[in-house]
C-alpha positions as CSV (number, residue, x, y, z in Angstrom):
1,X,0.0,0.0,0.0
2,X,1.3,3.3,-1.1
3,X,0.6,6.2,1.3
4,X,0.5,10.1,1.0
5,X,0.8,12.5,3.7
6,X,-2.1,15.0,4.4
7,X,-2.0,16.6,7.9
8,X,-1.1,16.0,11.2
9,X,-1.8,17.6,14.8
10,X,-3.1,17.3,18.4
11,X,0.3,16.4,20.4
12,X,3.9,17.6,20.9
13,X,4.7,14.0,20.3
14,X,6.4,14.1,16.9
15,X,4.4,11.1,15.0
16,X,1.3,13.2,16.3
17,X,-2.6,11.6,15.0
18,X,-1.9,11.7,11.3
19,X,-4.2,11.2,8.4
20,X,-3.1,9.8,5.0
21,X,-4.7,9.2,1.5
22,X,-3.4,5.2,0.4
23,X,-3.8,4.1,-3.4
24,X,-6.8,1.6,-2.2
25,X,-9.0,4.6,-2.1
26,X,-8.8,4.6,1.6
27,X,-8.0,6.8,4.4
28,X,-5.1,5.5,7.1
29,X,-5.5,7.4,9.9
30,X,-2.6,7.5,12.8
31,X,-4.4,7.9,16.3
32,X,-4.1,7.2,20.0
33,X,-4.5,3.8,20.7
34,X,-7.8,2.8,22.7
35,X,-8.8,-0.7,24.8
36,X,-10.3,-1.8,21.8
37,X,-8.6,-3.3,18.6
38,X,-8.9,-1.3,15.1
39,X,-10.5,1.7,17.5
40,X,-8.0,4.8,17.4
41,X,-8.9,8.1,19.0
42,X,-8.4,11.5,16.8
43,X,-8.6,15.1,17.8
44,X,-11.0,16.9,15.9
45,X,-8.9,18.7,13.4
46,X,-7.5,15.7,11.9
47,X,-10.8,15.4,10.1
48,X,-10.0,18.4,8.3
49,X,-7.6,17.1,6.5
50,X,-9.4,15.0,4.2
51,X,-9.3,15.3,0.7
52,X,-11.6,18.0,-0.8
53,X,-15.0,16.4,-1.6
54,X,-14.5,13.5,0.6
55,X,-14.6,12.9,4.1
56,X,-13.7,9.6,6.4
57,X,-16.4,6.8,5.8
58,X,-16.1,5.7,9.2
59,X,-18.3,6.1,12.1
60,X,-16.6,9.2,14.3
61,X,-17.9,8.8,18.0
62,X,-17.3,12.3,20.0
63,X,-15.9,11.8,23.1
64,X,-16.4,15.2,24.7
65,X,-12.8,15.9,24.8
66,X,-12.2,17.3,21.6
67,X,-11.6,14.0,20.3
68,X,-13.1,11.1,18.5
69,X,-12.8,7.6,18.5
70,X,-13.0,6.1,14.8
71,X,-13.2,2.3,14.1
72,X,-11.2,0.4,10.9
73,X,-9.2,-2.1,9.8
74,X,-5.9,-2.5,12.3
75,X,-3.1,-2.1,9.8
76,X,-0.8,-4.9,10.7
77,X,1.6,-4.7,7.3
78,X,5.3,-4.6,8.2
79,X,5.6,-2.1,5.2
80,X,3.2,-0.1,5.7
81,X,3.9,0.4,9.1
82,X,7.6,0.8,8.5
83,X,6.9,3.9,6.7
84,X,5.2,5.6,9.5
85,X,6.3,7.6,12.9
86,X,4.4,5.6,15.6
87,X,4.6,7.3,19.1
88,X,4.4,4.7,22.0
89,X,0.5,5.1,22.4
90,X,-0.3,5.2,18.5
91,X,-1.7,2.3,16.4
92,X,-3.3,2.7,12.8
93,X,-6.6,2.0,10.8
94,X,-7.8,1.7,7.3
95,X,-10.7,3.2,6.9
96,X,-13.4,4.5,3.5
97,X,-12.7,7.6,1.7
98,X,-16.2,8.4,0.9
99,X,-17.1,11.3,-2.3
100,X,-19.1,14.2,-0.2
101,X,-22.4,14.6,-2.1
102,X,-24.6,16.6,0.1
103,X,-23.1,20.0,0.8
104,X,-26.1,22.5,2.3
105,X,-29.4,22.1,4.0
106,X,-32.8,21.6,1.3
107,X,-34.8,22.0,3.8
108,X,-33.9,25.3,4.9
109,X,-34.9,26.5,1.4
110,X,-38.7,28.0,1.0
């Protein structure tokens, strides 16, 4: 899998919650580690960086905390893996890209 850098942030830690675009039309997103496999948490502005007209086809569950947690695949691939910067508490998903198609409210219209 082939993986492009598109933003990182919410630590001081250098490998930081990172999100990156893969050539399987996916999302990998780098997050905290949680108590349960292929669940990472996220801070809120990670989210941002997702491609323009797409957004992360994974269900994002708000802590409260200015986080999420957000549930994938665990990536497990030695190469993969070997390209990134994991800081002790970090694991990393796979997740959709999904094509944003709804971008306004209809019903707000009269």
């Amino acid at each position: 899998m082939k993986i492009r850098f598109l933003g990182k942030g919410g630590s001081t830690s250098n490998g930081c919650p990172t999100l990156y675009a893969t050539d399987q039309d996916t999302y990998l997103v780098q997050g905290w580690e949680t108590n349960t496999v292929g669940t990472v948490e996220i801070p809120h502005l990670l989210t941002g960086f997702a491609e323009a007209d797409t957004f992360i086809g994974a269900t994002l569950t708000d802590t409260g905390r200015g986080t999420f947690t957000v549930v994938g695949r665990p990536v497990t691939e030695p190469d993969v893996l070997g390209k990134l910067t994991l800081a002790e508490d970090e694991t990393a998903i796979e997740v959709p890209k999904r094509l944003r198609r709804f971008y306004g409210n209809a019903a707000g219209t009269r």
